[in-house]
Short mmCIF file of the C-alpha atoms (twelve columns), coordinates in Angstrom:
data_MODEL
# 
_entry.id   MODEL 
# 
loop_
_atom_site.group_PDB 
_atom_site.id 
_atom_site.type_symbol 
_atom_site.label_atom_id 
_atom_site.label_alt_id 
_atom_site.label_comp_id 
_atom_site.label_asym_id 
_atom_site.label_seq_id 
_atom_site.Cartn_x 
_atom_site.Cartn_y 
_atom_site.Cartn_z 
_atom_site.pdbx_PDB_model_num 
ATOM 1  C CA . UNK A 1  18.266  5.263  25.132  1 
ATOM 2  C CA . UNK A 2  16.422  3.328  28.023  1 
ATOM 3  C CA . UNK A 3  13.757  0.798  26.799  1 
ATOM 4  C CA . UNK A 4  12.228  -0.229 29.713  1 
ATOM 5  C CA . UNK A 5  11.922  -3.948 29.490  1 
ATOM 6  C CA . UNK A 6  13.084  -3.769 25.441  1 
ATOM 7  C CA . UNK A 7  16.355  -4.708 24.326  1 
ATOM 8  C CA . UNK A 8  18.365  -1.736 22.369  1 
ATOM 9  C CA . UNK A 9  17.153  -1.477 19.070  1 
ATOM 10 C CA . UNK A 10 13.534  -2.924 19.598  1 
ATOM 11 C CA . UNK A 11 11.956  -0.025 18.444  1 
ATOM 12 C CA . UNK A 12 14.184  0.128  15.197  1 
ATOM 13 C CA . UNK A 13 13.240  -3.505 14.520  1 
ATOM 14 C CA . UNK A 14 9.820   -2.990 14.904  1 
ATOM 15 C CA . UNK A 15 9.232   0.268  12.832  1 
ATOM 16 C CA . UNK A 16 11.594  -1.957 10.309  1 
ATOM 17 C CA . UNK A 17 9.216   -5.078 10.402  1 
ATOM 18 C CA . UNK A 18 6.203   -2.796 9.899   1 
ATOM 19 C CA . UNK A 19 7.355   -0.912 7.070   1 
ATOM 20 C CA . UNK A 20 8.644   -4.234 5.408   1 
ATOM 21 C CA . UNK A 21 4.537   -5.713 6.214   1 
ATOM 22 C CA . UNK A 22 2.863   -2.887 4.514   1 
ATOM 23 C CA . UNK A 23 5.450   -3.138 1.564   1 
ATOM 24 C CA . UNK A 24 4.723   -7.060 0.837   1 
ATOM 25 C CA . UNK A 25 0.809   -6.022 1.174   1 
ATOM 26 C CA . UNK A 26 1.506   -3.438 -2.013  1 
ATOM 27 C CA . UNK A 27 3.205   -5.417 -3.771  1 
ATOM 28 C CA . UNK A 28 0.834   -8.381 -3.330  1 
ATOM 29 C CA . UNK A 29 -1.954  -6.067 -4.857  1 
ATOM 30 C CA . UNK A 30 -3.321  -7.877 -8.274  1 
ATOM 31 C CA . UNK A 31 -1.482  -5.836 -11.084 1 
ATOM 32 C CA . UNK A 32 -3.728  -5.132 -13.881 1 
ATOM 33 C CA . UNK A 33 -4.078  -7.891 -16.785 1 
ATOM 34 C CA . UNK A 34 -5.311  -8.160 -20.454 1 
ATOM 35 C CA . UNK A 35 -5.603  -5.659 -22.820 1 
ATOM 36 C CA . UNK A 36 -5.305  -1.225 -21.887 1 
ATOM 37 C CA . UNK A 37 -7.785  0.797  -22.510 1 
ATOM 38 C CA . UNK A 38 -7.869  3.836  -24.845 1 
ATOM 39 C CA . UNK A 39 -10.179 5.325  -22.540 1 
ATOM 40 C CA . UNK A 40 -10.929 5.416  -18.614 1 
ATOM 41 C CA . UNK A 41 -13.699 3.157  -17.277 1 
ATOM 42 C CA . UNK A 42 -14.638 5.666  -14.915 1 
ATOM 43 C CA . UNK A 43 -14.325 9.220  -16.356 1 
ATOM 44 C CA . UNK A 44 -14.059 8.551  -20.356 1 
ATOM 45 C CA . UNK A 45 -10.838 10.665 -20.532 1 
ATOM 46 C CA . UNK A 46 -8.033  9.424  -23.012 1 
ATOM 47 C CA . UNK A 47 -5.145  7.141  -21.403 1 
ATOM 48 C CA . UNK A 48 -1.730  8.420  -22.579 1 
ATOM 49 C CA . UNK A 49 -0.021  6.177  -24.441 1 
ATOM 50 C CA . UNK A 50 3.103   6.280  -22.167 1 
ATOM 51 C CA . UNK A 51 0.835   4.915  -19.314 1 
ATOM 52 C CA . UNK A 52 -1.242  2.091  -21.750 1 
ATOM 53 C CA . UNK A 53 2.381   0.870  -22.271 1 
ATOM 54 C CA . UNK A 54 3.912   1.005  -19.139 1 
ATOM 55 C CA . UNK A 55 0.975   -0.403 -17.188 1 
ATOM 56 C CA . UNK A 56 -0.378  -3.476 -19.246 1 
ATOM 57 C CA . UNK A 57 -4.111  -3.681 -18.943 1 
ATOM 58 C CA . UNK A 58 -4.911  -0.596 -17.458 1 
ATOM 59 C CA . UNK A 59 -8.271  0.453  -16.830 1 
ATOM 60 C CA . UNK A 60 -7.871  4.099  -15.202 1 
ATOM 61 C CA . UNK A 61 -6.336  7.326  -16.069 1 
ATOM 62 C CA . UNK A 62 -4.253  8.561  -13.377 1 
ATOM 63 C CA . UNK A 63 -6.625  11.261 -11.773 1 
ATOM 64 C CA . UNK A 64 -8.946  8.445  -11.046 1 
ATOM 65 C CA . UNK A 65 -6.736  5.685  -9.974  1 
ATOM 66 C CA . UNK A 66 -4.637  8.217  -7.786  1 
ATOM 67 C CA . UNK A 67 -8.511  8.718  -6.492  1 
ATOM 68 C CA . UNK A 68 -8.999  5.121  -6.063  1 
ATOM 69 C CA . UNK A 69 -5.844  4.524  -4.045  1 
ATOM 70 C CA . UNK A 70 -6.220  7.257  -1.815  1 
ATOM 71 C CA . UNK A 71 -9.430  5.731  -0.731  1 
ATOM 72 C CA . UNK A 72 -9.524  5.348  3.017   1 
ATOM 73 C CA . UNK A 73 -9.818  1.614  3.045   1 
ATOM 74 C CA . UNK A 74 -10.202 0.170  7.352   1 
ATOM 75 C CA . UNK A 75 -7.678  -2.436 8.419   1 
ATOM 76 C CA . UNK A 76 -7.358  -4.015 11.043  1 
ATOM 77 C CA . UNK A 77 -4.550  -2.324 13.702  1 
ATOM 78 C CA . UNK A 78 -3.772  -5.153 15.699  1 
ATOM 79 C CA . UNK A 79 0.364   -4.654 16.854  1 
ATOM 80 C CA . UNK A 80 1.437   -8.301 15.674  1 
ATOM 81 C CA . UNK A 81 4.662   -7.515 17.402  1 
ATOM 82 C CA . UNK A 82 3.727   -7.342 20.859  1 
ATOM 83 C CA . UNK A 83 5.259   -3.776 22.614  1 
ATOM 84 C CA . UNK A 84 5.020   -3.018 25.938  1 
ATOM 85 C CA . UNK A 85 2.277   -0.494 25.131  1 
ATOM 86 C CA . UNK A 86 0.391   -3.277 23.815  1 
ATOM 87 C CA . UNK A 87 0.367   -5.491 26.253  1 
ATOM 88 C CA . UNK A 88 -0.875  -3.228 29.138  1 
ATOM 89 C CA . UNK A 89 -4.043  -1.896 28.013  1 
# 
């Protein structure tokens, strides 16, 4: 496939490097610490057991946490890797 001024698999590399960013920014999230609560902070509802052990220190049952992370949250969209789109607007 024709690339313009890209060499062949440009466009793989960079949907590769992206994916790879937004991976190291999840996984550099601060993981809960300390001691689980029986109940959520938020709602009051019981934590299951399962999830008190399996998360250490959690604070949230999963209806509101799975609320929390879908929270549209801005960030910045500035294309770090340069494309040819990029650089002519």
């Amino acid at each position: 496939m024709a690339g313009g001024w890209a060499r062949d698999g440009a466009v793989s590399e960079q949907i590769e490097a992206s994916i790879e960013d937004e991976l190291k920014r999840m996984q550099a999230r601060p993981k809960p610490v300390g001691d689980s609560l029986a109940e959520c902070a938020e709602c009051g509802e019981e934590i299951p057991e399962k999830r008190r052990q399996a998360i250490p220190g959690v604070k949230l049952c999963v209806d509101c946490a799975s609320e929390r992370d879908g929270a549209y949250k801005a960030r910045g969209g500035i294309n770090r890797r340069g494309s040819k789109d990029s650089q002519l607007k």
